[in-house]
MIGU-254210 format. One line per field, with one value per residue (C-alpha): x, y, z; residue number from 1; chain. Coordinates in steps of 0.1 Angstrom, whole numbers. Layout:
<vexkols>
east = [X|...]
north = [Y|...]
up = [Z|...]
num = [NUM|...]
chaine = [A|...]
</vexkols>
This chain:
<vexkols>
east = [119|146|158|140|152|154|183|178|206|201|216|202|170|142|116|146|128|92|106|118|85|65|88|79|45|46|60|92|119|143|171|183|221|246|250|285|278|311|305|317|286|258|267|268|233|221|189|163|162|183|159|179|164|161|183|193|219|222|242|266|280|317|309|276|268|271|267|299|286|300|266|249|268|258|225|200|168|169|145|160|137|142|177|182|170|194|222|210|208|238|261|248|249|222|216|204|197|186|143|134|105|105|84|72|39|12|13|-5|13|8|18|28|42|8|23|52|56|62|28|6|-28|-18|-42|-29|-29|-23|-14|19|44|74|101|127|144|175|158|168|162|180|175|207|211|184|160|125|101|73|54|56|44|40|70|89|96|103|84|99|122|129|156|135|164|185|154|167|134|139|108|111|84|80|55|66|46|9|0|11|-23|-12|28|20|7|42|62|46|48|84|90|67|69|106|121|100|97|70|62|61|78|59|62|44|72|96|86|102|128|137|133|155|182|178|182|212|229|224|232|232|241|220|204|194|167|155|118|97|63|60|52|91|107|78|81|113|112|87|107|135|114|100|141|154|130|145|180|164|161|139|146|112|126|92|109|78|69|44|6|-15|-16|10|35|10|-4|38|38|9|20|53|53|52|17|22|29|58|86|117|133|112|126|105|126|105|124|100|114|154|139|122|150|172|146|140|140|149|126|150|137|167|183|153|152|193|187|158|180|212|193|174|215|224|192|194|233|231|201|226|254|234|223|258|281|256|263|240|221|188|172|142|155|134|145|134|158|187|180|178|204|226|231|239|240|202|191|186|149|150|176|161|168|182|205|240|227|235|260|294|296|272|297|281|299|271|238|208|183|157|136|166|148|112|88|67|35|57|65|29|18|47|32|0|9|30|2|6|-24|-41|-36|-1|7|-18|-7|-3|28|51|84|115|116|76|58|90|86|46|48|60|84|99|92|69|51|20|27|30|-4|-23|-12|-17|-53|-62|-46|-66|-99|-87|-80|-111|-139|-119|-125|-161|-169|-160|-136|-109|-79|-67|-24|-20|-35|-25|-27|1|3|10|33|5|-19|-48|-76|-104|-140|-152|-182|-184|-145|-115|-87|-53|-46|-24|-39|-37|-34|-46|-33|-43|-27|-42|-9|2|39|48|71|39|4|-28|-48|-73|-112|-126|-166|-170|-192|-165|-137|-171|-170|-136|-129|-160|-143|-110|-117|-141|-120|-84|-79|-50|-62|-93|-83|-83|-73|-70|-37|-52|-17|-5|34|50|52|47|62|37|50|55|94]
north = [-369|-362|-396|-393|-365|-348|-328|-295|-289|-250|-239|-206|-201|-185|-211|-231|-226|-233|-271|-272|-261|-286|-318|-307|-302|-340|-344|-350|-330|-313|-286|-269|-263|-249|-274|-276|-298|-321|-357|-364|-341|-355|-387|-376|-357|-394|-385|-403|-382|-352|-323|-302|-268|-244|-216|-183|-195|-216|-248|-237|-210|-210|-202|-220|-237|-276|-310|-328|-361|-386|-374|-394|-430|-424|-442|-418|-409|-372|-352|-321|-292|-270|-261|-290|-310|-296|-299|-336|-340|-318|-345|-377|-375|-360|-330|-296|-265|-232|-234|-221|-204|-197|-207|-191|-193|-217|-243|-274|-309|-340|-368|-399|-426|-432|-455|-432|-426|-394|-388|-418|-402|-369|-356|-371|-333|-312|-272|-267|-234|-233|-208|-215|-203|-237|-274|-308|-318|-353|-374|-395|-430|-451|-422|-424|-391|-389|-358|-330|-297|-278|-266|-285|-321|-333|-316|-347|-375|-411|-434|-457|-480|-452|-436|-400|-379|-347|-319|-289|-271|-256|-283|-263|-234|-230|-221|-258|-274|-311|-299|-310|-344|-349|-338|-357|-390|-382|-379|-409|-431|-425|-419|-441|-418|-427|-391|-387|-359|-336|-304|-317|-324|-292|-268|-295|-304|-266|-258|-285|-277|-241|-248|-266|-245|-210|-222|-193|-172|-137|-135|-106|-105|-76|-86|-67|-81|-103|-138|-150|-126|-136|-167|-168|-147|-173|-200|-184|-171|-208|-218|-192|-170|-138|-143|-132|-97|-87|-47|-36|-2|15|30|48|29|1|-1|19|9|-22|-8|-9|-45|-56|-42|-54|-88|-90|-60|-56|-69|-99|-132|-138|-141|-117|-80|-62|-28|-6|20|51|62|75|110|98|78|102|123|97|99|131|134|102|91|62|25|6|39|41|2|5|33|21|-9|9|32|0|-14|20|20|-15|-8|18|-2|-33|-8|-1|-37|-47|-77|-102|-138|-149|-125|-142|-136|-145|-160|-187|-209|-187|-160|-182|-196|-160|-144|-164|-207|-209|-179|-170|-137|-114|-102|-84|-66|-63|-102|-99|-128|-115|-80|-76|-49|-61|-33|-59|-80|-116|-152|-163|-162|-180|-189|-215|-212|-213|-242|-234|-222|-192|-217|-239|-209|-206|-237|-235|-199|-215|-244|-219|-203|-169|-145|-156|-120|-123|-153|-147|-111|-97|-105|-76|-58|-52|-13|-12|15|32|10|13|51|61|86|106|94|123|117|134|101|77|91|87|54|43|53|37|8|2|12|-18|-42|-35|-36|-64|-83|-70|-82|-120|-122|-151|-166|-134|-144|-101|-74|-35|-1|24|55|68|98|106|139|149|171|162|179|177|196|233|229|213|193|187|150|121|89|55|21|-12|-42|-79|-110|-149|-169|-199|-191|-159|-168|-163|-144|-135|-104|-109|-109|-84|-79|-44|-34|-36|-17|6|5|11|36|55|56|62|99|103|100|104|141|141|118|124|92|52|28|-8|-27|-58|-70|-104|-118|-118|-91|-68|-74|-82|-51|-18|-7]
up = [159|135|124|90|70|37|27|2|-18|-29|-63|-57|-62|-46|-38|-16|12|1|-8|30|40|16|29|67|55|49|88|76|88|64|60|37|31|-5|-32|-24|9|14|4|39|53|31|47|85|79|63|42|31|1|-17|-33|-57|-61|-93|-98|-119|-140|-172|-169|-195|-177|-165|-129|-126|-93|-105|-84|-70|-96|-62|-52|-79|-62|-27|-36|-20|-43|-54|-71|-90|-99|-127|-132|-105|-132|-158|-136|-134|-170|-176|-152|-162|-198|-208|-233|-223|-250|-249|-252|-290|-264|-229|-208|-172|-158|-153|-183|-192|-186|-197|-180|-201|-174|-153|-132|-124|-86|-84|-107|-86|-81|-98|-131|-168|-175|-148|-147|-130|-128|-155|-149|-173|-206|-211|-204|-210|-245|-242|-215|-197|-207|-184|-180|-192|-200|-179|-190|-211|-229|-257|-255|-233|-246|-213|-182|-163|-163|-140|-135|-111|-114|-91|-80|-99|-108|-122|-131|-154|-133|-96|-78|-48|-55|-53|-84|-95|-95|-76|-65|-31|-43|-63|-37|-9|-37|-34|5|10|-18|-31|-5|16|45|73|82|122|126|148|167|201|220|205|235|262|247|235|273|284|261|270|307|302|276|298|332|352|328|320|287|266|238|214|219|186|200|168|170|163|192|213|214|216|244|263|260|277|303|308|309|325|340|354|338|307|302|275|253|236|211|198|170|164|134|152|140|162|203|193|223|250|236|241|273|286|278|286|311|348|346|324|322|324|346|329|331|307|296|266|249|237|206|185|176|177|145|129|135|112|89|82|41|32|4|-7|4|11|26|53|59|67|87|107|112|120|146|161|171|185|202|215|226|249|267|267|281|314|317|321|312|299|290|256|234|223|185|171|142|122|95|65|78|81|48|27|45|27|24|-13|-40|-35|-47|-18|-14|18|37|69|82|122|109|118|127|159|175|183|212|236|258|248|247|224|206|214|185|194|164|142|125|124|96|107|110|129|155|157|172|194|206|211|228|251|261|243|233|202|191|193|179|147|142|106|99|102|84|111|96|103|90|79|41|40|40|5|2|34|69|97|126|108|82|109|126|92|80|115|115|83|91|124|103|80|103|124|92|83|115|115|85|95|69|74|55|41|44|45|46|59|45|32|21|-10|-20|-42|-33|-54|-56|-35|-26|12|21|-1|0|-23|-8|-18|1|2|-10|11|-4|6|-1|9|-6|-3|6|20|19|10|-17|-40|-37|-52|-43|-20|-36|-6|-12|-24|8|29|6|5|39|49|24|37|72|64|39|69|103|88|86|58|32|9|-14|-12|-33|-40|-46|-71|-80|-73|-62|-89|-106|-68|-37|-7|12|-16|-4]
num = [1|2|3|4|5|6|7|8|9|10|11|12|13|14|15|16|17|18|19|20|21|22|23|24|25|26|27|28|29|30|31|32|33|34|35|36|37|38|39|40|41|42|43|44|45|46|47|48|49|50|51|52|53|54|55|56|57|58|59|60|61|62|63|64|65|66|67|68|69|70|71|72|73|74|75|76|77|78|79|80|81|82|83|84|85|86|87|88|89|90|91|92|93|94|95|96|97|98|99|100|101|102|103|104|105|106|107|108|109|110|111|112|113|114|115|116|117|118|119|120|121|122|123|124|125|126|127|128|129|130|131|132|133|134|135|136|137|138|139|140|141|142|143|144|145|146|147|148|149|150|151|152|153|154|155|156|157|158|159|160|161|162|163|164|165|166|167|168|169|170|171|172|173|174|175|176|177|178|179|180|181|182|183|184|185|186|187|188|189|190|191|192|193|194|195|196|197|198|199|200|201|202|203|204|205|206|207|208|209|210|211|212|213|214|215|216|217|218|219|220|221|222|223|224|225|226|227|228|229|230|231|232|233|234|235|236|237|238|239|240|241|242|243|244|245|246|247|248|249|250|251|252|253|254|255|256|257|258|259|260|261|262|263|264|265|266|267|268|269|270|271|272|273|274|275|276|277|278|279|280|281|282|283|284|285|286|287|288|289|290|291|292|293|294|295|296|297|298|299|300|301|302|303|304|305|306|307|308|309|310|311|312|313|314|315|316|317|318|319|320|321|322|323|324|325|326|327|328|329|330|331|332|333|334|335|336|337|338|339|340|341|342|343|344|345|346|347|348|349|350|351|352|353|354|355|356|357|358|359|360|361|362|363|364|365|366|367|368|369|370|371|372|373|374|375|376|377|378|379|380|381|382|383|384|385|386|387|388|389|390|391|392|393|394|395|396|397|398|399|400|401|402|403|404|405|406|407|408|409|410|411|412|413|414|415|416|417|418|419|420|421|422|423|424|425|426|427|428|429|430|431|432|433|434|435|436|437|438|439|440|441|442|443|444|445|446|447|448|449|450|451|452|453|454|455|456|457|458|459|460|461|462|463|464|465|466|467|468|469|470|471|472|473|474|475|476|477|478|479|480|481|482|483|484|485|486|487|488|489|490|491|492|493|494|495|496|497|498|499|500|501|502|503|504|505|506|507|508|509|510|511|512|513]
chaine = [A|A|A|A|A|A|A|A|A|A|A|A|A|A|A|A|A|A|A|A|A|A|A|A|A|A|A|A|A|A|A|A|A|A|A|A|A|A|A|A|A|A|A|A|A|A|A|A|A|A|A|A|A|A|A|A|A|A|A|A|A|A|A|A|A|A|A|A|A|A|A|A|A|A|A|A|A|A|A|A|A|A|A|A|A|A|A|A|A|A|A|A|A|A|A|A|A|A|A|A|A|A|A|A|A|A|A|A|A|A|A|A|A|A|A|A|A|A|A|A|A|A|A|A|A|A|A|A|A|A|A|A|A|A|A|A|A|A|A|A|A|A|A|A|A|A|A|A|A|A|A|A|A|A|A|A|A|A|A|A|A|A|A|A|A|A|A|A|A|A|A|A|A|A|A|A|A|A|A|A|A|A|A|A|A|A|A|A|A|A|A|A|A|A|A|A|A|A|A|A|A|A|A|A|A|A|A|A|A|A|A|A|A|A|A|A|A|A|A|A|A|A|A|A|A|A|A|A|A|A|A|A|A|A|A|A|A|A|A|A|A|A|A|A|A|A|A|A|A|A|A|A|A|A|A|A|A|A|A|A|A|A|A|A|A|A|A|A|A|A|A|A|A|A|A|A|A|A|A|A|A|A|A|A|A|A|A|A|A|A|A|A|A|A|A|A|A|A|A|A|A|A|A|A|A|A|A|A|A|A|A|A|A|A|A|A|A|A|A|A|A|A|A|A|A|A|A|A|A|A|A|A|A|A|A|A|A|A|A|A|A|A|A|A|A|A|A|A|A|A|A|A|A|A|A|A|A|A|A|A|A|A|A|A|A|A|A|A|A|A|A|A|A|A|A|A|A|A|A|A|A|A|A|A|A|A|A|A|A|A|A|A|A|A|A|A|A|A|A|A|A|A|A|A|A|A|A|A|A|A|A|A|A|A|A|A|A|A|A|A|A|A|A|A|A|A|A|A|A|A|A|A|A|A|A|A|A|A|A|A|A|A|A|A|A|A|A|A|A|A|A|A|A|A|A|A|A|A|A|A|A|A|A|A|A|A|A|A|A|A|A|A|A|A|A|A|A|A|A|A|A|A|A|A|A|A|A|A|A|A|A|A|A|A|A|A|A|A|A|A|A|A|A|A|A|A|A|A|A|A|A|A|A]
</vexkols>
């Protein structure tokens, strides 16, 4: 399954896990590890390719992240993208300056070397995503230019001789018009992958290893109810059955009726053969919360209370022997493989409380992409409604509430949120990547009936993505915003307000804290 591969070698930027995600999206499997990967190690993983990804810093900085050049002789094709293409030009000869004008958003290529490769079947001109302010100005000796624009004299380079391609550009994000076509030329063509890598037999194998691995030893899992924990939780339920134990903490920060939906699942009545324990917690959070208006403050201490939480259930369980997490590969990968710039701070990589008596963690998803978890949680067997739930955050509702954290909050934005998600559903509407409400910290003057209000405003925000990494607002008809914003000043006692968030990613986050 694994004997083609592609190796990511992340210089720090932010799209390194979007390239992983476009190789597998070729069925070829990939990982992604620092630039500074040993010689010796590059070899033992054996690519078929090398990807060098962008990154923040300027090749002429003292402590710049720059390629070991024994890299360059080990005769595997690599593609460098953006500052992986200066550091390619920067090591092999080339020159790279400081841009007379930046450039960063969608810009218009033009392609020079038809028969190129990496450009076979893709447009003469072609939009793509620039994100850069130094590029390579002179190319190394035995490099031709393949494209370029306005302002960029070369967009992209070859040595076909070596099979070295670098790209000024992001084809790894959607907005670049046919990045998927010049990535997949790459995997394919280049690198002459075959692409058979598929996730069929994953959930046999997973269980098989699993088996093996435990013994008859007793696992614990935090299980959230979100398609990661879940599934995660399944397949060591399938291995393991009732050595699993499984902790559910309803922090009190869960989208309307989502406790009951987790119980009935994985409960006493469900499915599945494990210890299921739920942990009603609700006011010991709000509790913590209880005027804190700063984001990354409430996120911590959602996070911190969700450990102390978890450790006393782990306390009366007993001695256990592995603690289970849903982690997935995106997780691993921003918590911290090269110098990437942290986005989020709520990652269960490494979170876990040293107080639980464990001899080791289990991760089976470790290296999955969230669609890749999905398909597993269908083939498993789980609840479409589970397994294609709105993706999420770990600290809930805690960072869609602006502003300090009450159970009067938490009832509100729960209540629009389920009006959402039900006109939404009414309404036929698929494909949306995101969509929820929040609530504002915003109150205005309203008029109901003979009488004037003074109430909060809600927020709601849907994004078309493919990734995450990058998002557009969503284009809902106006009759159902009219719709849902009817309902919600109607049956939400609180709020007399609704807007619409029509802001894409970047400049905004997905989620607003």
């Amino acid at each position: 399954m694994k004997d083609e591969k592609v190796l990511v070698l992340d210089f720090g930027g932010q799209y390194n896990q979007l390239i992983a995600r476009r190789v597998r999206e070729c069925n070829v499997y990939c990982e992604v590890h620092p630039y500074n990967m040993s010689i010796e190690k590059i070899k033992e993983f054996n690519p078929k390719g090398i990807i060098f990804t962008g990154g923040p810093n300027s090749v002429f900085e003292e402590d710049s992240p720059h390629i070991n050049p024994e890299v360059f002789k080990l005769g595997y094709p690599i593609l460098g993208i953006c500052y992986g293409c200066q550091t390619i030009g920067h090591a092999l000869g080339g020159s790279v300056t400081h841009a007379p004008k930046s450039e960063y958003g969608k810009t218009a290529i033009e392609v020079t070397k038809t028969n190129s490769l990496l450009f076979d079947g893709v447009s003469a001109n072609t939009n793509v995503w620039m994100s850069h302010t130094d590029y390579v100005s002179k190319a190394p000796q035995g490099f031709e230019i393949t494209a370029k624009s306005k302002t960029c004299p070369i967009a992209a380079m070859e040595d076909t001789k070596n099979k070295i391609y670098g790209v000024q550009y992001h084809p790894e994000v959607m907005h670049t018009d046919e990045g998927m076509k010049m990535i997949s030329n790459f995997v394919l063509k280049v690198c002459g992958c075959h692409g058979l890598w598929k996730m069929d037999d994953f959930v046999k194998t997973t269980v098989e290893e699993l088996r093996k691995k435990i013994g008859n030893g007793k696992v614990l899992c935090a299980l959230s109810g979100g398609v990661d924990s879940s599934v995660a939780a399944v397949l060591l339920s399938k291995a393991v059955g009732k050595q699993l134990t499984c902790v559910f903490v309803d922090h009190g920060l869960l989208r309307k009726n989502e406790g009951d939906e987790v119980e009935s699942v994985f409960g006493p009545n469900g499915n599945y053969e494990l210890n299921f324990v739920r942990v009603n917690a609700q006011e010991r959070f709000y509790k913590k919360l209880e005027g804190v208006t700063e984001p990354e403050r409430k996120r911590k201490i959602i996070g911190e209370e969700f450990i102390r939480v978890f450790e006393d259930e782990a306390k009366k369980i007993g001695k256990v022997d592995f603690l289970a997490q849903g982690t997935i590969y995106p997780d691993v990968i921003e918590s911290g493989l090269g110098k990437s710039a942290t986005i989020k701070s709520h990652h269960n990589v490494g979170g876990l409380p040293d107080v639980v008596d464990f001899k080791e963690i289990v991760e089976p998803l470790r290296l999955l992409f969230k669609d890749e978890v999905r398909k597993v949680g269908l083939e498993l067997g789980i609840p479409d409604y589970l397994v294609y739930r709105q993706p999420f955050p770990g600290p809930g509702l805690g960072i869609r509430i602006i502003g300090a954290v009450t159970a009067e909050k938490v009832k509100i934005v729960q209540e629009a949120d389920a009006i959402y998600r039900e006109e939404i559903a009414n309404a036929g509407i698929k494909g949306i990547g995101q969509y929820f409400a929040a609530l504002t910290n915003m109150q205005s003057v309203g008029v109901m009936g003979d009488g004037r209000t003074y109430d909060y405003a809600i927020a709601l925000r849907a994004v078309m993505t493919s990734d995450f990494m990058t998002a557009d607002w969503a284009r809902i008809p106006y009759d159902v915003l009219d719709k849902v914003s009817r309902r919600i000043v109607n049956e939400v006692k609180g709020v007399n307000r609704v807007l619409y968030d029509c802001t894409s990613k970047p400049p905004a986050t997905i989620e607003f804290e």
